[in-house]
N, CA and C atoms as an extended XYZ file, in Angstrom:
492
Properties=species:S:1:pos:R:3:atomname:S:1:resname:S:1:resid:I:1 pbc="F F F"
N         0.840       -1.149        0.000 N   UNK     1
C         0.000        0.000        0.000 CA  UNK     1
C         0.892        1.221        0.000 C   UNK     1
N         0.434        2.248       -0.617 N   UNK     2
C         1.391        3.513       -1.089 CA  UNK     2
C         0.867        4.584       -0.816 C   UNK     2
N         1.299        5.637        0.112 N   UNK     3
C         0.997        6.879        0.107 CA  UNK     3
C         1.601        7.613        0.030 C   UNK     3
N         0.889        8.845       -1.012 N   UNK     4
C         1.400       10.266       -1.313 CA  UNK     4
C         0.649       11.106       -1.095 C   UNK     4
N         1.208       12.318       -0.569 N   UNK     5
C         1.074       13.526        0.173 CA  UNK     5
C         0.925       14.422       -1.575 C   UNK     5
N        -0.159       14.657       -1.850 N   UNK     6
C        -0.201       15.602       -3.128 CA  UNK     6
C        -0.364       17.031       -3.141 C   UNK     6
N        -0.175       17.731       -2.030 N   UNK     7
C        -0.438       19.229       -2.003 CA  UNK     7
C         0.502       19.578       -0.449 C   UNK     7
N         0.468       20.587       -0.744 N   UNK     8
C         1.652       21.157        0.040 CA  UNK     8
C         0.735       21.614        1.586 C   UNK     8
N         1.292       22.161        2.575 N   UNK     9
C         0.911       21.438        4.210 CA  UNK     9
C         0.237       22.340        4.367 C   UNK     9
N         0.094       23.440        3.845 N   UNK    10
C        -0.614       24.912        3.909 CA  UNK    10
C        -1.939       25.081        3.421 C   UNK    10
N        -2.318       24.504        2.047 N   UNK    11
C        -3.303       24.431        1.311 CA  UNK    11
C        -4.289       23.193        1.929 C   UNK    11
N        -5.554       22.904        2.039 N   UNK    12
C        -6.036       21.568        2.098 CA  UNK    12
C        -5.037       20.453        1.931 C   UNK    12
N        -5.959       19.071        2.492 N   UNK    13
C        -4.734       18.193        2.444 CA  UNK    13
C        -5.463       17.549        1.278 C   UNK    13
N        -4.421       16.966        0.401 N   UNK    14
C        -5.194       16.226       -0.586 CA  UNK    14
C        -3.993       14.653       -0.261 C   UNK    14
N        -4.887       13.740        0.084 N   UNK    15
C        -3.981       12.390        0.123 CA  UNK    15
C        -4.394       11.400       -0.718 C   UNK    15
N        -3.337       10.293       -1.096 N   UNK    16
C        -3.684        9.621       -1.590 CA  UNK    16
C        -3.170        7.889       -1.274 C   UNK    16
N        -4.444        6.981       -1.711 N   UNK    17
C        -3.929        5.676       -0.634 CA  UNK    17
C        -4.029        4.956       -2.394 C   UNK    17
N        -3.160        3.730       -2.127 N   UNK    18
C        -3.129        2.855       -3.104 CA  UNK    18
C        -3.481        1.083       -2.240 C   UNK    18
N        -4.312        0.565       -2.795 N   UNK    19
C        -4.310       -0.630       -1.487 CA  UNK    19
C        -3.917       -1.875       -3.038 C   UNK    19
N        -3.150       -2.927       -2.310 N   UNK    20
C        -2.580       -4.006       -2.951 CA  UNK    20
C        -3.625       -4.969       -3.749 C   UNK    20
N        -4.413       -5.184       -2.741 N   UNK    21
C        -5.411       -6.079       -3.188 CA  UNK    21
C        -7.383       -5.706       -3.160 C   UNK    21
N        -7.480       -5.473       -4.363 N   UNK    22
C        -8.627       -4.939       -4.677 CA  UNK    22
C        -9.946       -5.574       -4.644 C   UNK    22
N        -9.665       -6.727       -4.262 N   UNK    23
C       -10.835       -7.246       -4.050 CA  UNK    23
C       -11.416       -7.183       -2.403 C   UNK    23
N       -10.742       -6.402       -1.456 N   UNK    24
C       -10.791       -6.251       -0.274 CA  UNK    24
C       -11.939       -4.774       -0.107 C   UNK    24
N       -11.606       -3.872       -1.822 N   UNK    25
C       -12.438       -3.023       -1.731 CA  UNK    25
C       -13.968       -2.805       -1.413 C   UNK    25
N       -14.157       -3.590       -1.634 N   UNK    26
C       -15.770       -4.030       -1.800 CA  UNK    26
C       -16.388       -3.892       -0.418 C   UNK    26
N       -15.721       -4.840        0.164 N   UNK    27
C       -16.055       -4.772        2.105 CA  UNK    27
C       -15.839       -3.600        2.581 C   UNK    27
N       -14.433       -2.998        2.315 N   UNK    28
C       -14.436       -1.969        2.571 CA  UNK    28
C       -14.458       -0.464        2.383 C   UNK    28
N       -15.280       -0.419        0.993 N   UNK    29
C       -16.150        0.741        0.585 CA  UNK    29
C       -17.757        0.417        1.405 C   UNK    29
N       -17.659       -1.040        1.354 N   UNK    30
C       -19.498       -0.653        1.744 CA  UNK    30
C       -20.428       -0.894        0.447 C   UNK    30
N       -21.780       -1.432        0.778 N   UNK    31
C       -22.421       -1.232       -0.189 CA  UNK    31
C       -23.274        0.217       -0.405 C   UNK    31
N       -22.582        0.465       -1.833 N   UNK    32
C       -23.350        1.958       -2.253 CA  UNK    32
C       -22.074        2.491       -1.444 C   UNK    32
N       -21.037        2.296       -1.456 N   UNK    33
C       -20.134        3.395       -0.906 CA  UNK    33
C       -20.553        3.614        0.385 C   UNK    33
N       -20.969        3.057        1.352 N   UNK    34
C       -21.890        3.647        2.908 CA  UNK    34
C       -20.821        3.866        3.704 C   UNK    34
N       -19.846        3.228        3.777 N   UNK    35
C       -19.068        3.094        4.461 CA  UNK    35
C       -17.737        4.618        4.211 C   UNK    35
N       -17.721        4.764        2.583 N   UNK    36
C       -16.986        5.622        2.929 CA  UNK    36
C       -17.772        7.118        3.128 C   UNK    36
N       -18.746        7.246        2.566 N   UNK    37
C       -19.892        8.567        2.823 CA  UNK    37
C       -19.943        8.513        5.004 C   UNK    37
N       -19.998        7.290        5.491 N   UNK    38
C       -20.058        7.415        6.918 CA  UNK    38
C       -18.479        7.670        7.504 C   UNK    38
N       -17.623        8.099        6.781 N   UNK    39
C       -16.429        8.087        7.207 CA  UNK    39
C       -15.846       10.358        6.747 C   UNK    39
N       -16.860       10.352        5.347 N   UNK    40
C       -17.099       11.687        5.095 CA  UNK    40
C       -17.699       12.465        5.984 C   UNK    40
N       -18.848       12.302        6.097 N   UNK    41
C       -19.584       12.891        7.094 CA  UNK    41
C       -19.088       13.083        8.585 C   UNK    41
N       -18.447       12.092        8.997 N   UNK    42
C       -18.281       11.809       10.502 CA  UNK    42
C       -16.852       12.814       10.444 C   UNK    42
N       -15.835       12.999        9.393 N   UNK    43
C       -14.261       13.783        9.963 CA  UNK    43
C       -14.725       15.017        8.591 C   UNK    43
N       -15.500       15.174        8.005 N   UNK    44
C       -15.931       16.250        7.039 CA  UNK    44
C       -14.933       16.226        6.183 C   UNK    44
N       -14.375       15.354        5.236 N   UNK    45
C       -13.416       14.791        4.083 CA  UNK    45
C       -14.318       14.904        2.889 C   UNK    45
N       -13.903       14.814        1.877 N   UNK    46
C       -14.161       13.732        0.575 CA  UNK    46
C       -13.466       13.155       -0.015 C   UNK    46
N       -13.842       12.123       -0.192 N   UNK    47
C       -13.138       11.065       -0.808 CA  UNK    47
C       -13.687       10.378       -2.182 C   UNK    47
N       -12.721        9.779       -2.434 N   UNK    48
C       -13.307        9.511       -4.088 CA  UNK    48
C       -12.561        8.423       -4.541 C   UNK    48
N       -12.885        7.313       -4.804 N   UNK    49
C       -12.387        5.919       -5.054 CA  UNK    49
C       -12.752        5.980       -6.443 C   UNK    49
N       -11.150        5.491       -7.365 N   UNK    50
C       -11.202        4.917       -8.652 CA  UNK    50
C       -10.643        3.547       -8.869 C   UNK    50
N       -10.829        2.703       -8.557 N   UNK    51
C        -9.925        1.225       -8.867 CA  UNK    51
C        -9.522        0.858       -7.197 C   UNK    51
N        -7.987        0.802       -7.607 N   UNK    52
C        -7.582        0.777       -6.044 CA  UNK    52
C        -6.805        1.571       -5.602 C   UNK    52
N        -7.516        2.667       -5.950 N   UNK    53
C        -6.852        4.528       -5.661 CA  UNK    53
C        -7.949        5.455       -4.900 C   UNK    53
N        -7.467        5.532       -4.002 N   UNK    54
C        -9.029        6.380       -2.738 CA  UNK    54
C        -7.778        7.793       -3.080 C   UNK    54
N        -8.667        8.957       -2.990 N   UNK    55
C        -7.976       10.472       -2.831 CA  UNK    55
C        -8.788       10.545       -1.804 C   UNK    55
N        -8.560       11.336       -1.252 N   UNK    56
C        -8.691       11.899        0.206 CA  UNK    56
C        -8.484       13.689        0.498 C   UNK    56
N        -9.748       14.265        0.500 N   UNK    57
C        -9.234       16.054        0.578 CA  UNK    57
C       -10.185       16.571        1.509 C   UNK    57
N        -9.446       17.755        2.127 N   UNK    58
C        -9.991       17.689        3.642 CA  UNK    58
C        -9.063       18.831        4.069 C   UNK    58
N        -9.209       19.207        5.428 N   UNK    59
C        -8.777       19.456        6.081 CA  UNK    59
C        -7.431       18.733        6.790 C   UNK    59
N        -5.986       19.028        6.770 N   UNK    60
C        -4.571       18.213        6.635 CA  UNK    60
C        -5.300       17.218        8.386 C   UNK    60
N        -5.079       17.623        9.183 N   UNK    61
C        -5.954       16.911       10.303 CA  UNK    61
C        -6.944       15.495       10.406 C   UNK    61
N        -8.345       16.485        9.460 N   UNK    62
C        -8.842       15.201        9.216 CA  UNK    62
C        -8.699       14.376        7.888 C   UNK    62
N        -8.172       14.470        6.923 N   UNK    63
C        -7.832       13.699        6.191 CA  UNK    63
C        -6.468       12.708        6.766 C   UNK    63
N        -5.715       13.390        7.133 N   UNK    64
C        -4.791       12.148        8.277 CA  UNK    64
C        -5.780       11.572        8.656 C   UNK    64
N        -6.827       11.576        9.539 N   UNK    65
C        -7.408       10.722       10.079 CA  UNK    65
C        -8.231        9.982        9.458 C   UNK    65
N        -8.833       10.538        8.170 N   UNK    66
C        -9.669        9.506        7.398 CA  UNK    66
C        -8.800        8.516        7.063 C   UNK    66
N        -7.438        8.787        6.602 N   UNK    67
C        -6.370        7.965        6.083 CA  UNK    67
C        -5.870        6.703        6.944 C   UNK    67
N        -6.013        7.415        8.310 N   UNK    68
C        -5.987        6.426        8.960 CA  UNK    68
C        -7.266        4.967        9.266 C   UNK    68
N        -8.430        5.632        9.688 N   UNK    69
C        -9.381        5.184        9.480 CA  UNK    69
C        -9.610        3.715        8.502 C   UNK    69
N        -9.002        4.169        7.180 N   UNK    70
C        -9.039        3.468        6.143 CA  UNK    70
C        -8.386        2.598        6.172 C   UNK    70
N        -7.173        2.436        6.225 N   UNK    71
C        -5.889        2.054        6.999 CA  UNK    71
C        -6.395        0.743        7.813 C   UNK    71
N        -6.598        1.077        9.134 N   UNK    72
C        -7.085        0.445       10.189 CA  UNK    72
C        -8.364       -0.264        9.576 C   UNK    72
N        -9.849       -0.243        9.107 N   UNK    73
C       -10.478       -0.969        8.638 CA  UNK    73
C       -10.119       -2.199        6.691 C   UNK    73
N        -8.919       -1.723        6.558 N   UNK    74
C        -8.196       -2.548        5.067 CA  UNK    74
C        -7.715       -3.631        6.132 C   UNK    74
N        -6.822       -3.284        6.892 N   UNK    75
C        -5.726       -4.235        7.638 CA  UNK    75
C        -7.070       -5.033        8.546 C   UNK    75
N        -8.048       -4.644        8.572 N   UNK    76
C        -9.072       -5.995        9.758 CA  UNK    76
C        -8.981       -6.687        8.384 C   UNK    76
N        -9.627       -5.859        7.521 N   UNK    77
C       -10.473       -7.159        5.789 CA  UNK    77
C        -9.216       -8.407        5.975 C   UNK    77
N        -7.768       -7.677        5.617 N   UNK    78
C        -6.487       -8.527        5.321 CA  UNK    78
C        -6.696       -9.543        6.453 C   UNK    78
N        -7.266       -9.244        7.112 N   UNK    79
C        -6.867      -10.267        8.837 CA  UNK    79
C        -7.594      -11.284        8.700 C   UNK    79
N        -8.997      -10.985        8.082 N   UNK    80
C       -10.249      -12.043        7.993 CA  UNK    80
C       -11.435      -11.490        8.590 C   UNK    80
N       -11.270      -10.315        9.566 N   UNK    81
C       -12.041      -10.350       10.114 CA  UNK    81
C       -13.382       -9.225        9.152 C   UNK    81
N       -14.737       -8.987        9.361 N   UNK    82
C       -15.792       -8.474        8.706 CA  UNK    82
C       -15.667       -7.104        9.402 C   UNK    82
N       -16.186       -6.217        8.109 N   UNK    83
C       -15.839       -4.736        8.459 CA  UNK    83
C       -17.676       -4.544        8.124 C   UNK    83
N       -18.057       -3.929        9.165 N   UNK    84
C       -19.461       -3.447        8.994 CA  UNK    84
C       -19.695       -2.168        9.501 C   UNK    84
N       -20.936       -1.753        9.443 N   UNK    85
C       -21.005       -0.303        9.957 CA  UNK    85
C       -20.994        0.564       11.553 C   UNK    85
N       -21.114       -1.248       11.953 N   UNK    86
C       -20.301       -0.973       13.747 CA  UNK    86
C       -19.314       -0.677       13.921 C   UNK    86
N       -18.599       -1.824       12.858 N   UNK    87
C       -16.646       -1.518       13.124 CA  UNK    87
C       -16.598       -0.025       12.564 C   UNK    87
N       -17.177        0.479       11.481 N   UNK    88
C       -16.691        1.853       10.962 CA  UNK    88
C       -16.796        2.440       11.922 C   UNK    88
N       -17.896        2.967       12.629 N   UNK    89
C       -17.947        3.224       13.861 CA  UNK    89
C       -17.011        3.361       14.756 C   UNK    89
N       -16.670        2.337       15.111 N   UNK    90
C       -15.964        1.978       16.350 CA  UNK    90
C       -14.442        2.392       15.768 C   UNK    90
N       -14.214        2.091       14.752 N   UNK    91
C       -12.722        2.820       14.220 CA  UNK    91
C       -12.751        4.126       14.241 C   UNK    91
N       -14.066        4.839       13.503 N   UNK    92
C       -13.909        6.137       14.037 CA  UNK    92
C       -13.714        6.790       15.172 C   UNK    92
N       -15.115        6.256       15.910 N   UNK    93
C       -14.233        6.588       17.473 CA  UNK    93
C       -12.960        6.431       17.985 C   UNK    93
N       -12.435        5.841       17.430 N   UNK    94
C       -10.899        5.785       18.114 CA  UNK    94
C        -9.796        6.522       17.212 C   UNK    94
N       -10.465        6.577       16.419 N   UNK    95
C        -9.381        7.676       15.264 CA  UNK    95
C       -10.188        9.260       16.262 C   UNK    95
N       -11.108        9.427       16.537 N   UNK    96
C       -11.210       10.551       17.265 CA  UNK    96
C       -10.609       10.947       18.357 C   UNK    96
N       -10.090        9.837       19.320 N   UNK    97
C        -9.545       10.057       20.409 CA  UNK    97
C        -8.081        9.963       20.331 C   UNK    97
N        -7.284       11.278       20.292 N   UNK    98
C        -6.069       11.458       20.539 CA  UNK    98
C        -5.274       10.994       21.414 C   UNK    98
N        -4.308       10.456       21.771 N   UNK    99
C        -3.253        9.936       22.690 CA  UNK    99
C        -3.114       11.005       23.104 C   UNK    99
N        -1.946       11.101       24.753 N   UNK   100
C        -1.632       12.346       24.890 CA  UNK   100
C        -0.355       13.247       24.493 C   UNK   100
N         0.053       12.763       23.002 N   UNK   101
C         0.795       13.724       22.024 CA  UNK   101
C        -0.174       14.431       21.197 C   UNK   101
N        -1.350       14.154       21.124 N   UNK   102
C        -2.066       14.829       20.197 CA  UNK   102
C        -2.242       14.037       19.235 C   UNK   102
N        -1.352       12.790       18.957 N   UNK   103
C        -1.236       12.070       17.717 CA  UNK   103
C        -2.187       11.369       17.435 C   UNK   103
N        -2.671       10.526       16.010 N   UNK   104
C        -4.011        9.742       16.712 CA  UNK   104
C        -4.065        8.285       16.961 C   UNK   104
N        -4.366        7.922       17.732 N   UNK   105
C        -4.177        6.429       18.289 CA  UNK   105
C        -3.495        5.569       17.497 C   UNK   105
N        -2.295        4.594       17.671 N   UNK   106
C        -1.619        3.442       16.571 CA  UNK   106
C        -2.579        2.252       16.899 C   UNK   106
N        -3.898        2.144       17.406 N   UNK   107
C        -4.519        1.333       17.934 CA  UNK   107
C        -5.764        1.126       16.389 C   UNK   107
N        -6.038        2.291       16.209 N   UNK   108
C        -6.500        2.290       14.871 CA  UNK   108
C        -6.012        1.814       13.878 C   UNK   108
N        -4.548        1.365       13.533 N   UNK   109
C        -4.673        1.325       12.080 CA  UNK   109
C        -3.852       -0.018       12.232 C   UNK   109
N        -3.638       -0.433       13.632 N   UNK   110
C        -3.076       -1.925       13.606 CA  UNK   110
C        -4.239       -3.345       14.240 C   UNK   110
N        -4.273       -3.891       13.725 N   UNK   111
C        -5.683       -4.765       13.993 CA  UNK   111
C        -5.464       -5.100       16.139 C   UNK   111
N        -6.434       -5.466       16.396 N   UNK   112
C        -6.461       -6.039       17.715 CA  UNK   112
C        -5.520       -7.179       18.216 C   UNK   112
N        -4.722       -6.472       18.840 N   UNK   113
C        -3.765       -7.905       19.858 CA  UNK   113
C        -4.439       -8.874       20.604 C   UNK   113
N        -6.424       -8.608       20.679 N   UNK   114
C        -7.046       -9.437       21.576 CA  UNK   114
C        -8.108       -9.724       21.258 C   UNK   114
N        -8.568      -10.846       20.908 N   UNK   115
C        -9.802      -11.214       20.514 CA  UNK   115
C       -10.068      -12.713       21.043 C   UNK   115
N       -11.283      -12.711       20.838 N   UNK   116
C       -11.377      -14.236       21.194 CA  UNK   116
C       -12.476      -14.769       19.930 C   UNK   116
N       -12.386      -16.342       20.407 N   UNK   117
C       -12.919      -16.727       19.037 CA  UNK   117
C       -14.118      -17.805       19.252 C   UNK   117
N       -15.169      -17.783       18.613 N   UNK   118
C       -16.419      -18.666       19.006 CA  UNK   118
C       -16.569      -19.571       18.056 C   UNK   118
N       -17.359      -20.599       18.138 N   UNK   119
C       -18.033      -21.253       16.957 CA  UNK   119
C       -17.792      -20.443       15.729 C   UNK   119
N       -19.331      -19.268       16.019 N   UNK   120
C       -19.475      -18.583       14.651 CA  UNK   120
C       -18.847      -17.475       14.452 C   UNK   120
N       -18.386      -16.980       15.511 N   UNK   121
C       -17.349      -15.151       14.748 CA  UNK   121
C       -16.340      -14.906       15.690 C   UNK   121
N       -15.390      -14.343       15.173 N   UNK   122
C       -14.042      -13.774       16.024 CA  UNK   122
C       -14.638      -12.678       16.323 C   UNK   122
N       -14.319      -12.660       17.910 N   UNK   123
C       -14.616      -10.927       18.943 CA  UNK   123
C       -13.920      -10.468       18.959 C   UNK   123
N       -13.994       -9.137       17.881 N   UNK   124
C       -12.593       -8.240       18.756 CA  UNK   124
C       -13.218       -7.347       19.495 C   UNK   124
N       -12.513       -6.286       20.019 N   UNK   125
C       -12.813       -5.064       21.068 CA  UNK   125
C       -12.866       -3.318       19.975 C   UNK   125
N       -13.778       -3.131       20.305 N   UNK   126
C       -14.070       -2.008       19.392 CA  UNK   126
C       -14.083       -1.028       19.523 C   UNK   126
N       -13.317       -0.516       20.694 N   UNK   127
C       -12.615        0.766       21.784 CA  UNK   127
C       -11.833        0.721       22.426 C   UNK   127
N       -11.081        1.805       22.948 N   UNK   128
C       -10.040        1.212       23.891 CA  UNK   128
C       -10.307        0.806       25.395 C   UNK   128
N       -11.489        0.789       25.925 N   UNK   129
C       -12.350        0.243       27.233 CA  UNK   129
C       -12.556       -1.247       26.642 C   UNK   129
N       -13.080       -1.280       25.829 N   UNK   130
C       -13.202       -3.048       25.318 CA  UNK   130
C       -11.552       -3.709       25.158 C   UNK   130
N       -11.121       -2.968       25.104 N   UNK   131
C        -9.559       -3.670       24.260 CA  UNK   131
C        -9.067       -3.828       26.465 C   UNK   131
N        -9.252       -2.787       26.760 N   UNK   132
C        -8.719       -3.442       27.879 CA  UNK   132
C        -8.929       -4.284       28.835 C   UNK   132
N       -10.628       -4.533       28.950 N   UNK   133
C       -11.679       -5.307       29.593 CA  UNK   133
C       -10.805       -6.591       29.163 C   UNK   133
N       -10.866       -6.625       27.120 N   UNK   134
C       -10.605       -7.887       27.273 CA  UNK   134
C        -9.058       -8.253       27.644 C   UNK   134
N        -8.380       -7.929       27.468 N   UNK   135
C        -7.424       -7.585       28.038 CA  UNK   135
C        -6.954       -8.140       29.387 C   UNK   135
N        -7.767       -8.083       30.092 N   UNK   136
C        -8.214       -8.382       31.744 CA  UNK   136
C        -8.540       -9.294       31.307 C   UNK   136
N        -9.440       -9.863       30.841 N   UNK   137
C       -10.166      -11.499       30.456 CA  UNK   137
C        -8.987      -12.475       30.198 C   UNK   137
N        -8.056      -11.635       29.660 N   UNK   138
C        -7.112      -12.934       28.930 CA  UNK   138
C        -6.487      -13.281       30.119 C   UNK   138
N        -5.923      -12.338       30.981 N   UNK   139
C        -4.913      -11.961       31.648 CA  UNK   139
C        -5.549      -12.978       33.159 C   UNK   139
N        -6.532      -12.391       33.561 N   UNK   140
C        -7.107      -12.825       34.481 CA  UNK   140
C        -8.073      -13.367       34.907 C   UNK   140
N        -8.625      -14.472       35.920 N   UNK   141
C        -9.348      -15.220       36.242 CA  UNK   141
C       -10.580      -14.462       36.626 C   UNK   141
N       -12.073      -14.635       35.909 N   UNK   142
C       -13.047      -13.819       36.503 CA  UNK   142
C       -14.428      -15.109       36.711 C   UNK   142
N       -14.668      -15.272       37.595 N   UNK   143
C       -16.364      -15.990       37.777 CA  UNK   143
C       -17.425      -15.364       38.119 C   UNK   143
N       -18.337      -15.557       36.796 N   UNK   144
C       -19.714      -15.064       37.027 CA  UNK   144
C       -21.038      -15.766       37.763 C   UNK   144
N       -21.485      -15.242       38.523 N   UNK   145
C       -22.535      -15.972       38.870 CA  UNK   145
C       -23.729      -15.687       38.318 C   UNK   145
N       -24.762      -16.593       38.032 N   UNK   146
C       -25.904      -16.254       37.402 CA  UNK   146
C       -27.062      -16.970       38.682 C   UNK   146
N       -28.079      -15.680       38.469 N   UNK   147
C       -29.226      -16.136       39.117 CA  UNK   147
C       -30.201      -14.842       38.745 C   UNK   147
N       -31.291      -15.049       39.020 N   UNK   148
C       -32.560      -14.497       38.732 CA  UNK   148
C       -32.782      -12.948       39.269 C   UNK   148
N       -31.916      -12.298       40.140 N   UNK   149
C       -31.780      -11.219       40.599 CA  UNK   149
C       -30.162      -10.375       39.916 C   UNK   149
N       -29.382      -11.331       39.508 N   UNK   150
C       -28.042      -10.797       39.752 CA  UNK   150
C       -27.311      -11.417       38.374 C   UNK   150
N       -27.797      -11.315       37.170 N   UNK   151
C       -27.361      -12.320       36.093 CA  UNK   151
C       -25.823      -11.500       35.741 C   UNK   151
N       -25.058      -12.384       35.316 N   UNK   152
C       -23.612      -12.231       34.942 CA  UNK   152
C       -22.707      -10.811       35.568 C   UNK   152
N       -23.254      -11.253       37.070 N   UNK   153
C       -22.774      -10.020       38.018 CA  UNK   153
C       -21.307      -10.856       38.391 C   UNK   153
N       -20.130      -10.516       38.623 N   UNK   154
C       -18.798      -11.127       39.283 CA  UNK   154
C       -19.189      -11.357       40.700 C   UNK   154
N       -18.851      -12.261       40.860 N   UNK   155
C       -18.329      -12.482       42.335 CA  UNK   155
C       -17.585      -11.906       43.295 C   UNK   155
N       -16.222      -11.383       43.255 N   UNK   156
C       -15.401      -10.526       43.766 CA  UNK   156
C       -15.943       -9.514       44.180 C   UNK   156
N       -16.813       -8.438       43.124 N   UNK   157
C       -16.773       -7.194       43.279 CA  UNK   157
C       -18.040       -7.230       44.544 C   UNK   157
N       -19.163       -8.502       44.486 N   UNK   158
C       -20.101       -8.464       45.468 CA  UNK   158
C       -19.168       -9.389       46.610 C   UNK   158
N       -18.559       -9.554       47.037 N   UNK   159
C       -17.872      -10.310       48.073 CA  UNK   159
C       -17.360       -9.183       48.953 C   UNK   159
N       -16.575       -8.122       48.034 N   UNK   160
C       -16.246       -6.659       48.362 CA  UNK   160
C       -17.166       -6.045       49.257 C   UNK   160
N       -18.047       -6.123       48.275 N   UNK   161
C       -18.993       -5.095       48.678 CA  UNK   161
C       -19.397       -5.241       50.043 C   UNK   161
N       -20.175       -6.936       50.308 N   UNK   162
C       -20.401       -7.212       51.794 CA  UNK   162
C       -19.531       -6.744       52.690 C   UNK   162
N       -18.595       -7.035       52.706 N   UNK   163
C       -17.547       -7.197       53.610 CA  UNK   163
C       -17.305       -5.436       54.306 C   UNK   163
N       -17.468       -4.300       53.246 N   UNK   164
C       -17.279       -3.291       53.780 CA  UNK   164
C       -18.463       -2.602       54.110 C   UNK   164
């Protein structure tokens, strides 16, 4: 994948992405383009897909971030995993939330270090509160108890609670 910077840092940003494998486009344009019109709207870009050439013009800010955006939902397709209008979502949100350099999250545009996997679909975490929950899941031992007042409440945190 190839990017060039086509206008100088002063003027609008005009970017441009090249992706390797084009048949990944499809998932991740969306049908009817939804996906990238919900990616326009949400950082105020336009974008414009010819083949396997997206331009990108905007504001230098948010077009970085659409770029990223894009980025981060190509590399799930490559992974296996399904890009829908939750994940757009949920990538956006996290392309919105800045680290504290200002920069925008490397959490976006590199797939999930944590997922787990079922019968029918791989879970990933679709924020950085989910990424760390699960995170905790992998890491550590949790038992739920279920009953008719208290369904998939932990144990610990009500054991706590009595006690103080």
């Amino acid at each position: 994948m190839a990017k060039r910077d086509l206008a100088p840092a002063n003027d609008p940003a005009r970017l441009e992405l090249e992706f390797e494998q084009p048949y990944l486009l499809g998932p991740l344009f969306g049908d009817y383009d939804r996906h990238l019109i919900t990616i326009e709207q949400r950082l105020g870009v336009h974008i414009a897909a010819r083949g396997n050439r997206v331009q990108i013009e905007g504001d230098p800010d948010s077009a970085a971030r659409a770029r990223e955006v894009l980025i981060g939902l190509y590399n799930r397709l490559d992974q296996g995993h399904d890009v829908d209008a939750e994940a757009v979502e949920a990538v956006l949100g996290m392309a919105v939330q800045p680290n504290l350099d200002g920069i925008i999250n490397e959490q976006v545009a590199s797939p999930p270090g944590v997922m787990i996997r079922t019968r029918k679909k791989t879970i990933v975490p679709r924020s950085t509160t989910q990424t760390a929950y699960m995170e905790a899941l992998s890491r550590d031992d949790m038992i739920f108890a279920l009953g008719l007042r208290a369904p998939a409440r932990p144990i610990l945190p009500s054991r706590r609670r009595c006690r103080s």
